[in-house]
C-alpha positions in Angstrom: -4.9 40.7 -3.4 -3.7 37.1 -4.2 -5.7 35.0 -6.4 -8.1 32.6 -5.6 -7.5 29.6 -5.3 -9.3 27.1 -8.3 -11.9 24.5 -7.9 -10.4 21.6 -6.3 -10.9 18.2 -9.1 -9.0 14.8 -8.3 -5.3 14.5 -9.3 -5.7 11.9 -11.2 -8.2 13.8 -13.5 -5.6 17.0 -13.0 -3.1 14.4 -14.7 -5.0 13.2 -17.3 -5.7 17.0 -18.4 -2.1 17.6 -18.6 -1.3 14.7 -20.6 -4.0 15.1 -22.9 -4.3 18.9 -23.7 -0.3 19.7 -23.1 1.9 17.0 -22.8 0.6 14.3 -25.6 0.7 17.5 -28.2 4.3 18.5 -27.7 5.3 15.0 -27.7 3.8 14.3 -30.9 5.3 17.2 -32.6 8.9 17.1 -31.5 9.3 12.9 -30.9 6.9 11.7 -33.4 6.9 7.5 -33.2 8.6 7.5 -29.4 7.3 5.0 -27.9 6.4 5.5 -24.0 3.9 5.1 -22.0 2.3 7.9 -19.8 0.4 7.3 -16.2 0.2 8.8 -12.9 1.2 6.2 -10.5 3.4 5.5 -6.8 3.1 8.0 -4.2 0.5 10.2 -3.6 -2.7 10.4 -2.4 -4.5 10.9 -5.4 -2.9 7.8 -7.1 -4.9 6.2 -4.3 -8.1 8.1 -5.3 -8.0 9.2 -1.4 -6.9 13.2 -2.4 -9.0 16.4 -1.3 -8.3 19.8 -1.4 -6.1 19.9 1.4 -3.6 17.6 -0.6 -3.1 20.6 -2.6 -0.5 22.2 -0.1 2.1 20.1 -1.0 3.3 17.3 -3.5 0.2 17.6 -5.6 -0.8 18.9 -8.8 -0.5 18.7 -12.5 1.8 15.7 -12.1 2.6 12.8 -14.8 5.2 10.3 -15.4 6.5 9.2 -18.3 8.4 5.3 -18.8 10.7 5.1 -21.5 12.9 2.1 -22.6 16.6 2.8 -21.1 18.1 4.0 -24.6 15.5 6.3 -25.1 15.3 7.2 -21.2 19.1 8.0 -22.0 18.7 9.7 -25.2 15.6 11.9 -24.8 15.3 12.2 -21.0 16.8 16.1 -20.1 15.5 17.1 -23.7 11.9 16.4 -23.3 12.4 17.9 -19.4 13.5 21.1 -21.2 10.8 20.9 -23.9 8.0 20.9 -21.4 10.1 23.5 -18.9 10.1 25.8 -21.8 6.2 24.9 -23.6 3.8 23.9 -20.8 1.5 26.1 -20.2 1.6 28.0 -16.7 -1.8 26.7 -15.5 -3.7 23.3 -16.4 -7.3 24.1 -15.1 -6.2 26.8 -12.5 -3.2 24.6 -11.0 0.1 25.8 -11.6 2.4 23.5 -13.6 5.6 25.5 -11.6 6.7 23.8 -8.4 9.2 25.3 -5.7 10.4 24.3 -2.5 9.0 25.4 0.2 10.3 29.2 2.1 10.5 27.1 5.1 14.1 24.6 4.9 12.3 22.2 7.6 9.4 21.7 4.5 11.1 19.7 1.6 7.7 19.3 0.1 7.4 20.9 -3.2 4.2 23.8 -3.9 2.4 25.2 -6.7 3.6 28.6 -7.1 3.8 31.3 -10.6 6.5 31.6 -12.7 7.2 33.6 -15.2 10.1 32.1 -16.9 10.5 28.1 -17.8 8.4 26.1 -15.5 10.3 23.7 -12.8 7.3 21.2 -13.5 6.7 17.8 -12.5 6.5 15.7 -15.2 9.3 13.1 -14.9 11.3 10.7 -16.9 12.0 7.3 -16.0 13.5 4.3 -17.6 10.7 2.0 -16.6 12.9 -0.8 -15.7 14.8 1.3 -13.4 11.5 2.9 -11.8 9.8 -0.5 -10.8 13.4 -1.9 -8.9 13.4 1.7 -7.3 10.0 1.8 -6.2 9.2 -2.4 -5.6 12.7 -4.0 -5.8 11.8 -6.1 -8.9 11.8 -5.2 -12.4 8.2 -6.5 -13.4 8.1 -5.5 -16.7 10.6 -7.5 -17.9 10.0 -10.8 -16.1 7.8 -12.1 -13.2 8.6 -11.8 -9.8 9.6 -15.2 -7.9 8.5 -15.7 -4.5 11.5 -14.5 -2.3 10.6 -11.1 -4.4 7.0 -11.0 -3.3 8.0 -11.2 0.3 10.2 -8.3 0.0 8.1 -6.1 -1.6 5.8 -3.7 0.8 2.3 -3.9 0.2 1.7 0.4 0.1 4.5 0.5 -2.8 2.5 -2.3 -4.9 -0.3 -0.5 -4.0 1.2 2.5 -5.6 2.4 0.7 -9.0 -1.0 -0.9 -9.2 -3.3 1.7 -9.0 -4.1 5.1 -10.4 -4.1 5.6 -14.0 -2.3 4.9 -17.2 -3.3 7.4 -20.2 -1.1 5.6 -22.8 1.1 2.5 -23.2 2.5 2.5 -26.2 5.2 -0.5 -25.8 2.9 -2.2 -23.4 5.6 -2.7 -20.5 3.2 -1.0 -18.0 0.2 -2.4 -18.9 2.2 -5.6 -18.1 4.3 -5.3 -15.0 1.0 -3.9 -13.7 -0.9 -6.9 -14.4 1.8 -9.0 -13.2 1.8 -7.2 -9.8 -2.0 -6.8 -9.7 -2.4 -9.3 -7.0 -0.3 -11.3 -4.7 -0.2 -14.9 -6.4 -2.6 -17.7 -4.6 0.8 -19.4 -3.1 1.7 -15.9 -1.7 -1.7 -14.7 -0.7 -2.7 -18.0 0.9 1.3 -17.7 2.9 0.4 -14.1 3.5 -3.0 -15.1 5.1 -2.0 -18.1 7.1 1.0 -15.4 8.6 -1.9 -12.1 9.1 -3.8 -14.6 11.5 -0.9 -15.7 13.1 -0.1 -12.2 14.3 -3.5 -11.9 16.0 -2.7 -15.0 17.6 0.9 -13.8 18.7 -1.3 -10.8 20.8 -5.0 -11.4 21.4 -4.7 -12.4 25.0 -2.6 -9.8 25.3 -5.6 -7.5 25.8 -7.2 -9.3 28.4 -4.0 -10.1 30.3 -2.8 -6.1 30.7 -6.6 -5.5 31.6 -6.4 -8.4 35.0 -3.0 -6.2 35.8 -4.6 -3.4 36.3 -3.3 -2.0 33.0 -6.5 -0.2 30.9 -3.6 2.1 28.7 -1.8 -0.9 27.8 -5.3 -3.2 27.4 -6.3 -0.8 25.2 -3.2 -0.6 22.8 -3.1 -3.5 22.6 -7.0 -3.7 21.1 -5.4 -1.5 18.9 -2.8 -3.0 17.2 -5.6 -6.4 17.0 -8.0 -3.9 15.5 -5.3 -2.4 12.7 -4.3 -6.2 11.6 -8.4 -7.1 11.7 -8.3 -4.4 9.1 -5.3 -5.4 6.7 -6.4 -9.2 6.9 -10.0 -7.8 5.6 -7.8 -6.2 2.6 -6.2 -9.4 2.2 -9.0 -11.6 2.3 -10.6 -9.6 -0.6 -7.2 -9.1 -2.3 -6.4 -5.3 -1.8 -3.3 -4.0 -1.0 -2.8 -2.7 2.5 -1.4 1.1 1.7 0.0 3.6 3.8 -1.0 3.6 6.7 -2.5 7.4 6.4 -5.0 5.6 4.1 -5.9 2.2 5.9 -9.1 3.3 7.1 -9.7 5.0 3.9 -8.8 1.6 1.9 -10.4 -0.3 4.5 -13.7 1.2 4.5 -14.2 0.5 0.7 -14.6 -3.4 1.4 -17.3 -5.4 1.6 -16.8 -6.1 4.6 -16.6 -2.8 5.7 -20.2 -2.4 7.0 -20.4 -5.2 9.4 -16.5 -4.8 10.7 -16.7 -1.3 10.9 -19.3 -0.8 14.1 -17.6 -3.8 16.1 -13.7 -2.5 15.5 -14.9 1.2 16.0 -16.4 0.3 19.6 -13.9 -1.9 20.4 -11.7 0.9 19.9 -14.2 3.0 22.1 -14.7 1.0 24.5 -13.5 1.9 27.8 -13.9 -1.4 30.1 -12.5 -4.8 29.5 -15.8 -6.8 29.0 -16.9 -4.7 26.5 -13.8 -4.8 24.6 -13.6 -8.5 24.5 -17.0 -8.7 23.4 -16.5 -6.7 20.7 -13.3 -8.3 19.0 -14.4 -11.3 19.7 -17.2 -10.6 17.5 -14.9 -9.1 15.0 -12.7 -12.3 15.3 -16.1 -14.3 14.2 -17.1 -12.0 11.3 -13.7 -12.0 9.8 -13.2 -16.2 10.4 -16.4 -16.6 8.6 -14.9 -14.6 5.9 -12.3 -16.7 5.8 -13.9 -19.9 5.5 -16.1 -18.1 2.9 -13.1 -18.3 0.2 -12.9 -22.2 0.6 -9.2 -22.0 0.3 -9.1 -24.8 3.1 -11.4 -26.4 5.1 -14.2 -24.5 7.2 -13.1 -23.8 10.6 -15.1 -23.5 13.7 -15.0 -19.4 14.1 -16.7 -18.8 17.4 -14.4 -17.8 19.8 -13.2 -19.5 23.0 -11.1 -19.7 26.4 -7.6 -19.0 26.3 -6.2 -22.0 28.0 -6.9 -22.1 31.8 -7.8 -18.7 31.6 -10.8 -15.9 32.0 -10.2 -14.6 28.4 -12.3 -15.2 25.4 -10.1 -15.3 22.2 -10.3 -16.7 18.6 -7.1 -18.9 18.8 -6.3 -17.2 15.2 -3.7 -19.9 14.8 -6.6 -22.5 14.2 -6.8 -20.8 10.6 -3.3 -20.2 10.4 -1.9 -23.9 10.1 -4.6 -25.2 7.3 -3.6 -22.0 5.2 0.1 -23.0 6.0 -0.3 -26.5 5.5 -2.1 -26.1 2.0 0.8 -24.5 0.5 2.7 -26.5 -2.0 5.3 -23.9 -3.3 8.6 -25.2 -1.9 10.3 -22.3 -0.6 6.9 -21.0 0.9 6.3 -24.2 2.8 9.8 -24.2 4.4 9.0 -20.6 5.5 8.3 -19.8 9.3 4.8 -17.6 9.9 6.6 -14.4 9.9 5.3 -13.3 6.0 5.8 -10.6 3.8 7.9 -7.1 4.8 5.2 -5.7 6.0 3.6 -8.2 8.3 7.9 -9.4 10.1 9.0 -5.7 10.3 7.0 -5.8 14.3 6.4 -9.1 14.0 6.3 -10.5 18.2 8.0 -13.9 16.7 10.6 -12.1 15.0 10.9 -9.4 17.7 10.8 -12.1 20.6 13.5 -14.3 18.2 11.7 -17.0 17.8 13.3 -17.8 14.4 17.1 -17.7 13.4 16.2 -17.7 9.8 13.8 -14.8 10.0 16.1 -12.7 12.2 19.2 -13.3 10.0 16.6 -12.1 6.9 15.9 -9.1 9.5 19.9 -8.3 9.9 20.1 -8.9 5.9 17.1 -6.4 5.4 18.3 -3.4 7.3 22.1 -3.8 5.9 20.8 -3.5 2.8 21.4 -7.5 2.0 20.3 -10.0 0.1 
């Protein structure tokens, strides 16, 4: 009869256990004075605070990393690997420290499974340096990121480097490419914002337009993709990190904002006639412009919404907040920038998409080539 399984607890305290009660100990004894620094951050759920039991079927468990300068990275890397293959213990609360790949070759996703030889576990070695350009493009530690670098890095992997947990820092690298990547800087956050409302101008007649065509699928999708950048403009306007998309209604739902949005995006989402859906997201559209004005970054703008053009639809005209945000910016290179943004927000960008700008499309080309 196979064992039962333990008492689901969050990765990140999983990963603090390990650290603390196995790792740390047979670090201290075999590499006294190495410095590194130990955390459990990037991917995964639980790095994100958004894990559950079901994220124990694959890619979770007694996991750690461990950042070491390059030398050391070099010098130490595949002995402490071995070290901790050979002295882990099988089981850190329950959890099995052994992972294997899956029976199935269509799963690549490595499980918790016994072993009763050396343990295939997952605490990994990086050269820190070498981690942060692999996982954000930009080596953060050792110098601040300039602007271009900003707009090239996607907001889940920042998310990733900038949250769960560190349990030591010994150099004190970490601690400062995290801080240094903590939050988009005002230049960037106020570009970022000016180009999140221009996407909801790009498409918020869009909804009423498929609806007078007879279109309710495409009226409705539509709504949808206004409803999803509703939400991430909420995360920017409070400064959060827009993660994976698995975990935007998670992320989302821990705002302040959260409470009022939540009902108005959820029916408009629900709703099944035109009317009703405009009423809704227009409401929406008023909450969040009053948010915006809220920060004072420009001047107040009139948030109620409003005909578009000649036309029977009511929308916000999102590009009313747009320009002030874009005309505040005094950074150079951000103010000769068209309203495309960050990675995230030009990857289905309509004015990229529709080529409205040679500049961004040319940055598009360079982006999927693997260009500068």
């Amino acid at each position: 009869m196979p064992a039962a399984e333990p008492a689901f607890l969050p990765g990140l305290d999983l990963s603090r256990i390990l650290y603390e009660e196995a790792v740390r100990p047979l670090l201290d004894k075999a590499f006294p004075g190495l410095p590194y620094a130990a955390a459990r951050i990037g991917p995964g759920s639980e790095v994100l605070g958004f894990d559950t039991a079901r994220s124990a079927d694959h890619d979770w468990g007694p996991r750690l990393d461990l950042f070491l300068a390059p030398s050391d990275a070099a010098a130490h890397g595949e002995a402490i690997r071995r070290l901790l293959a050979d002295r882990l213990p099988k089981r850190v609360r329950g959890w099995s420290t052994h992972f294997a790949p899956a029976a199935d070759p269509l799963d690549p996703a490595a499980h918790m499974t016994a072993s009763d030889g050396p343990v295939d576990h997952r605490v990994a070695v990086h050269a820190l340096g070498d981690w942060l350009v692999a996982e954000v493009g930009q080596d953060a530690a050792a110098s601040e990121p300039g602007v271009r670098d900003w707009l090239a890095m996607p907001q889940q992997r920042l998310a990733g480097v900038t949250a769960g947990a560190v349990f030591h820092d010994g150099p004190g690298d970490l601690t400062t490419a995290r801080t240094r990547l903590a939050r988009y800087p005002d230049e960037v956050w106020r570009y970022a914002l000016a180009c999140q409302w221009q996407r909801i101008s790009q498409e918020e007649a869009f909804v009423g337009r498929c609806a007078e065509v007879g279109d309710v699928l495409g009226s409705a999708v539509v709504a949808a993709r206004l409803v999803r950048d509703l939400m991430r403009l909420s995360l920017l306007l409070e400064r959060r990190y827009v993660p994976y998309t698995k975990w935007l209604g998670s992320a989302f739902a821990l705002l302040d904002a959260a409470g009022e949005l939540t009902p108005l995006l959820s029916g408009a989402l629900a709703a099944t006639d035109y009317p009703e859906r405009e009423r809704l997201l227009c409401a929406a559209y008023e909450a969040v412009a009053v948010r915006q004005n809220a920060t004072g970054l420009v001047d107040p703008v009139d948030p109620s919404p409003r005909p578009y053009h000649s036309r029977p639809f009511l929308v916000l005209h999102a590009e009313r907040f747009a320009r002030p945000l874009a005309d505040s910016l005094t950074d150079p290179e951000l103010r000769g920038l068209p309203l495309t943004g960050t990675v995230d927000q030009w990857a289905d960008s309509t004015d990229l998409l529709t080529g409205a700008d040679a500049w961004t499309l040319r940055s598009a080309s360079a982006a999927v080539r693997g260009g500068a």
